[in-house]
Legacy VTK file of the C-alpha trace (Angstrom):
# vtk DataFile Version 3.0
C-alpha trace
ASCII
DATASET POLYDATA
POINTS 312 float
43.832 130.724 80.945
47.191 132.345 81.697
46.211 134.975 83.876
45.609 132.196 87.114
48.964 130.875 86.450
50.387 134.354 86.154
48.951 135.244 89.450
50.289 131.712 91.279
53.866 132.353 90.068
53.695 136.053 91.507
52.423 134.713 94.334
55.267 132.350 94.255
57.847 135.106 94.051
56.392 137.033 96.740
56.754 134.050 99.025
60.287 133.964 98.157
60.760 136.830 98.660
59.324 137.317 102.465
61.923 134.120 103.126
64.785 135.621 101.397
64.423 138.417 104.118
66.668 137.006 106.709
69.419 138.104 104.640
69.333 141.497 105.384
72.027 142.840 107.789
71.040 144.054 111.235
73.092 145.623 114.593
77.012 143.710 114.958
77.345 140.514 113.098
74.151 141.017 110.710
72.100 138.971 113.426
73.888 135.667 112.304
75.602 132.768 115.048
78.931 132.708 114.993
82.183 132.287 116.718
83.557 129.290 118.549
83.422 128.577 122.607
85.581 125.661 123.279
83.788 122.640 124.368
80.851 124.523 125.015
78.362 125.064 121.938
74.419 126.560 122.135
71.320 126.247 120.320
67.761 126.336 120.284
67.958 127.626 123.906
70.181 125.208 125.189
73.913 124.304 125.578
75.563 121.031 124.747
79.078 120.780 126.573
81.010 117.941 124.225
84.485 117.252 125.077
85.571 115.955 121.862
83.345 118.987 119.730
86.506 120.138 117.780
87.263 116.444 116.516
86.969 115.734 112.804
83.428 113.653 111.794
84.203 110.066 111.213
83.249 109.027 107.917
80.708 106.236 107.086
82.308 103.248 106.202
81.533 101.533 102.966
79.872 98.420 102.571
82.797 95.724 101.645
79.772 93.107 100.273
78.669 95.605 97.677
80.281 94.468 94.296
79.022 95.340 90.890
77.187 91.897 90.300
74.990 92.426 93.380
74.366 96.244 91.727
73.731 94.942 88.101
71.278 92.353 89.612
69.258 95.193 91.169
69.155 96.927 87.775
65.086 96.742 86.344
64.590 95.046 82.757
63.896 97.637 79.853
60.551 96.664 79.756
59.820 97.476 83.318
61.101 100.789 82.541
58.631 101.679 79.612
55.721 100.472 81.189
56.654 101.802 84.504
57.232 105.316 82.124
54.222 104.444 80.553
51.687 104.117 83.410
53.286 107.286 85.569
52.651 109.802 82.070
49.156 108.682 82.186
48.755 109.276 85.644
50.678 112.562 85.594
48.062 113.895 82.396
44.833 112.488 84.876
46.677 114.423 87.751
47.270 117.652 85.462
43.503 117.626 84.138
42.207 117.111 87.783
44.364 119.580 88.850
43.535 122.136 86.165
39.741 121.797 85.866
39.839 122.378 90.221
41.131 125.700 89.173
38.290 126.555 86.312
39.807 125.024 83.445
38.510 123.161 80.666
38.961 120.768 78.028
43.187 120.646 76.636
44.114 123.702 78.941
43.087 121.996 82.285
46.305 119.617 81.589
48.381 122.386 80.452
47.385 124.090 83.346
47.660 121.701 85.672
51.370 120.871 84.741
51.911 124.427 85.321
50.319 124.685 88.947
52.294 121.373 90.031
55.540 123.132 88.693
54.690 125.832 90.790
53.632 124.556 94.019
56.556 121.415 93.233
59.168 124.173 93.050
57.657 126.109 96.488
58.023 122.815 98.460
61.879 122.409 97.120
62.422 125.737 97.702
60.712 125.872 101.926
62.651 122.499 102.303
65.722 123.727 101.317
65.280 127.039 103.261
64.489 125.232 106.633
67.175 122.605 106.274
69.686 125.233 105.354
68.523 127.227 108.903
68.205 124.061 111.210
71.789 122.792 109.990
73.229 126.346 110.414
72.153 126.189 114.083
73.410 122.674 114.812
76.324 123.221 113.406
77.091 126.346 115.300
80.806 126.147 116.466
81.170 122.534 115.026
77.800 121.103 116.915
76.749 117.876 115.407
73.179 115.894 116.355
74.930 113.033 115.711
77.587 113.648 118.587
74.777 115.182 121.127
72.960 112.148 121.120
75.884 110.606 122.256
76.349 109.595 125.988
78.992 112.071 125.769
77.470 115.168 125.523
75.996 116.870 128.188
72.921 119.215 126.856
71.479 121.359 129.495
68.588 123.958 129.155
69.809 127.438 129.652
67.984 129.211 132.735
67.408 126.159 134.530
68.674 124.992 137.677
71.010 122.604 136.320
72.492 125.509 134.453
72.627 127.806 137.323
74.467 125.389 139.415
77.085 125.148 136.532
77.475 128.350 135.889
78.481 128.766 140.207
80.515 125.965 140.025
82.194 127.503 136.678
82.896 130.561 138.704
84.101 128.941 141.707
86.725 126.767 139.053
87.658 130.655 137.757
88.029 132.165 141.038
90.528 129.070 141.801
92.459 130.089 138.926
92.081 133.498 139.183
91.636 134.760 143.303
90.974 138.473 142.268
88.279 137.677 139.876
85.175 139.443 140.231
82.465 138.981 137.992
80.479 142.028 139.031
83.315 144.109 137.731
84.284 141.435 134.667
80.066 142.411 134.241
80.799 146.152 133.857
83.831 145.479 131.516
81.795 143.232 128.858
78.907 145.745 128.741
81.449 148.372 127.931
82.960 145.980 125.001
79.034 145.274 123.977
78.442 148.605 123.060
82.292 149.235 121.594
81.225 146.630 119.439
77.946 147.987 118.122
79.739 151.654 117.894
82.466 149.915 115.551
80.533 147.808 114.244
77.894 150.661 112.693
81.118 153.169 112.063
82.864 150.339 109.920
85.105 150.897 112.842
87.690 147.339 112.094
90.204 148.151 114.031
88.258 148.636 117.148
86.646 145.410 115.956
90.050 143.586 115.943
90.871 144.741 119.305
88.112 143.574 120.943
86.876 140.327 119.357
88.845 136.694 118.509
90.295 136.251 115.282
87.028 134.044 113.978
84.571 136.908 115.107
86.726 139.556 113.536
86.767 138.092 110.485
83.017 137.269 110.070
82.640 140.756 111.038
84.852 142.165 108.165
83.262 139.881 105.674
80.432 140.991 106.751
81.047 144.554 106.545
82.158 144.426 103.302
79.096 142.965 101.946
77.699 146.173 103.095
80.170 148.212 101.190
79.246 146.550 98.028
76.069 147.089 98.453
76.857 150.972 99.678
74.767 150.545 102.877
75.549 151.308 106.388
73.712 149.964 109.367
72.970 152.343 111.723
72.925 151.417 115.486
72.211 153.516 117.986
70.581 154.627 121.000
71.286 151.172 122.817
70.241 150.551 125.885
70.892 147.549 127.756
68.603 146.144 130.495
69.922 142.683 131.076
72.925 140.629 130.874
72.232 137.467 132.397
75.406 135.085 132.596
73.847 131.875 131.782
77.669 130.021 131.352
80.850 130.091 133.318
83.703 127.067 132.787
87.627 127.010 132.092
89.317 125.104 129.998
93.129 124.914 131.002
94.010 127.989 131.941
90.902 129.582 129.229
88.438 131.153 130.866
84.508 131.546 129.069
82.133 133.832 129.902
78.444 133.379 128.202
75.659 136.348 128.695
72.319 136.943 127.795
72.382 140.531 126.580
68.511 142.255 126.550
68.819 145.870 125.065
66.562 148.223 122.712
68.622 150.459 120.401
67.661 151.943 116.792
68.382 149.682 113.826
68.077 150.411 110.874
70.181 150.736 106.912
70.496 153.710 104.857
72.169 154.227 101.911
74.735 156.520 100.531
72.680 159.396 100.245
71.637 158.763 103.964
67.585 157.190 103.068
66.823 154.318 105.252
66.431 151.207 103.005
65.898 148.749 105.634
63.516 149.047 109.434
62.984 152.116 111.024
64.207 155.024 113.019
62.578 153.316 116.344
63.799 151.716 118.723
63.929 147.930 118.460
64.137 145.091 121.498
67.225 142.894 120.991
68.306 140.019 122.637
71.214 137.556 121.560
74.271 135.568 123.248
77.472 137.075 123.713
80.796 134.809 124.804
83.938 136.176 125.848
87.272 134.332 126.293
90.253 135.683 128.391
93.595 133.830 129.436
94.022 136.106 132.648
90.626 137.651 133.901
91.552 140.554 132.934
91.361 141.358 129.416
88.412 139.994 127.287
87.280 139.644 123.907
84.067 138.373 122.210
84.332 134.612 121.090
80.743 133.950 119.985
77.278 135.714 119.314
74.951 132.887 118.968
70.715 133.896 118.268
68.677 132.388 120.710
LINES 1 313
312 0 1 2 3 4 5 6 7 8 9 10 11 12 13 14 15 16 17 18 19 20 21 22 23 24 25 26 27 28 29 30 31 32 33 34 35 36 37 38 39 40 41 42 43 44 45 46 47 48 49 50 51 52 53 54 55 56 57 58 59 60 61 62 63 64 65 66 67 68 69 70 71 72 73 74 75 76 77 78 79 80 81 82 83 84 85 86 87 88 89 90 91 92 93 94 95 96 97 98 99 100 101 102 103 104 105 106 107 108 109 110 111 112 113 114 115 116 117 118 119 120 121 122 123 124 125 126 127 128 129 130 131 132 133 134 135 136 137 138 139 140 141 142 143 144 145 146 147 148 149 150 151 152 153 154 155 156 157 158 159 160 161 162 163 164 165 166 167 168 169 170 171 172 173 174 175 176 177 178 179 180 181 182 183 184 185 186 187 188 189 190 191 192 193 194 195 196 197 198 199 200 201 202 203 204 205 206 207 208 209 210 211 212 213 214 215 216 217 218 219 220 221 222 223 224 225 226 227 228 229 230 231 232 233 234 235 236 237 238 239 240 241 242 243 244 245 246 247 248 249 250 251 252 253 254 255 256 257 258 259 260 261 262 263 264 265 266 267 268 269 270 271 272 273 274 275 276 277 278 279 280 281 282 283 284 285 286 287 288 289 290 291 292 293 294 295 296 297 298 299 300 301 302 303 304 305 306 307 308 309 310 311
């Protein structure tokens, strides 16, 4: 009887496992989002431009008619409760033996075995729920982004790649050049794509001082957390061979006298873990396409440092 249920909770585990993935580390910041951009925030392909992003959530206020008389009225007599307990075991044993015999059982082990299969498939629903609630609220609430606030008339939320965005991103650089006359972003291009790979380098060397130097104080320190999960573990991930083919800026603004840079970087490059002893533990020795957002942030146009990766 045992030996179906054995195979559904392996099953089950296997599951979990193939969503447990995403944890694994991979090329500079483990292929996570983080970072912060100002008023300027991006997900799902888009950006949302929120002037009051950084401000604290308001809280929901309580309801001043809700006493405990009104609460002890709503409360169900005793008897309500035992038949109510009553009538859902007897449905729950009918659901079990239906449940069970579906699967070739018979007789007292279809309920057993039915109580079993719900338990399983109940505790893969919690567990999918959970997983895709834990990745959609990680990418709204990239660098403080709430749904809440973007569908307020407030926010601005503007596909990335479209012509809206393309006529920000020239007005953005005309607002720079104001600020900044011997700004050039053909040769801020060059300088970023040198910093991209200086990060990678550092970032597969353990290298946290080059890491410091070029990256905010938020990125840096997502980065050394990051690295010394790896330690722990006694795993190194191995980046190289990068090429990049593309970097697309996709979002130019200032804020005061702040000046944000946003490109899509397109590259291939070899990614891949090993352990101590040097045996790859984690993808391949191949190359790999990779493609992510990479802010920068500089107060004078002329030296830059990465403010945000965010996965697209």
């Amino acid at each position: 009887m045992f030996k179906k249920i054995l195979m559904l909770s392996l099953l089950l585990c296997f599951v979990l496992l193939i969503f447990n993935v995403e944890t694994a580390f991979s090329k500079a910041g483990g292929g996570k989002s983080f970072g912060s951009t100002g008023t300027h925030s991006y997900s799902g392909g888009s950006k949302y431009v929120n002037p009051n992003l950084n401000t604290p959530k308001s809280t929901v206020p309580t309801n001043p008619n809700y006493n405990q008389k009104s609460s002890s009225q709503n409360q169900p007599s005793f008897l309500r409760n035992f038949f109510g307990g009553l009538a859902g075991a007897l449905a729950g044993m009918a659901l079990f033996s239906i449940l069970g015999s579906l699967f070739g059982f018979s007789g007292p082990n279809s309920s057993i075995a039915g109580f079993f299969l719900i338990l399983i498939i109940l505790i893969l629903v919690i567990y999918l729920i959970n997983f895709f609630m834990k990745r959609r609220t990680s990418q709204n609430n990239l660098y403080g982004y709430d749904k809440d606030v973007a569908d307020s008339k407030l926010v601005q939320v503007v596909d990335l790649g479209s012509v809206q965005a393309k006529m920000d991103v020239d007005n953005g650089l005309s607002e720079i050049e104001k600020l900044f006359p011997s700004f050039s972003e053909e040769d801020v291009r060059h300088k970023l794509k040198n910093i991209f790979l200086e990060v990678q380098r550092a970032w597969s060397e353990k290298d946290v001082e080059t890491l410091k130097n070029f990256t905010s104080d938020e990125v840096f320190l997502n980065f050394q957390k990051q690295i010394e999960e790896l330690n722990k573990r006694d795993v190194t991930n191995v980046i190289k061979n990068i090429s990049v083919k593309r970097m697309e800026l996709v979002d130019a603004w200032a804020e005061d006298k702040t000046i944000y840079l946003t490109y899509k970087i397109e590259a291939t490059m070899m990614d891949y873990d090993i352990d101590r002893d040097g045996n790859i533990v984690r993808g391949k020795d191949e190359l790999v396409d990779f493609h992510e957002l990479w802010s920068f942030v500089s107060e004078d146009s002329i030296n830059w440092k990465l403010t945000a990766i965010n996965q697209i």
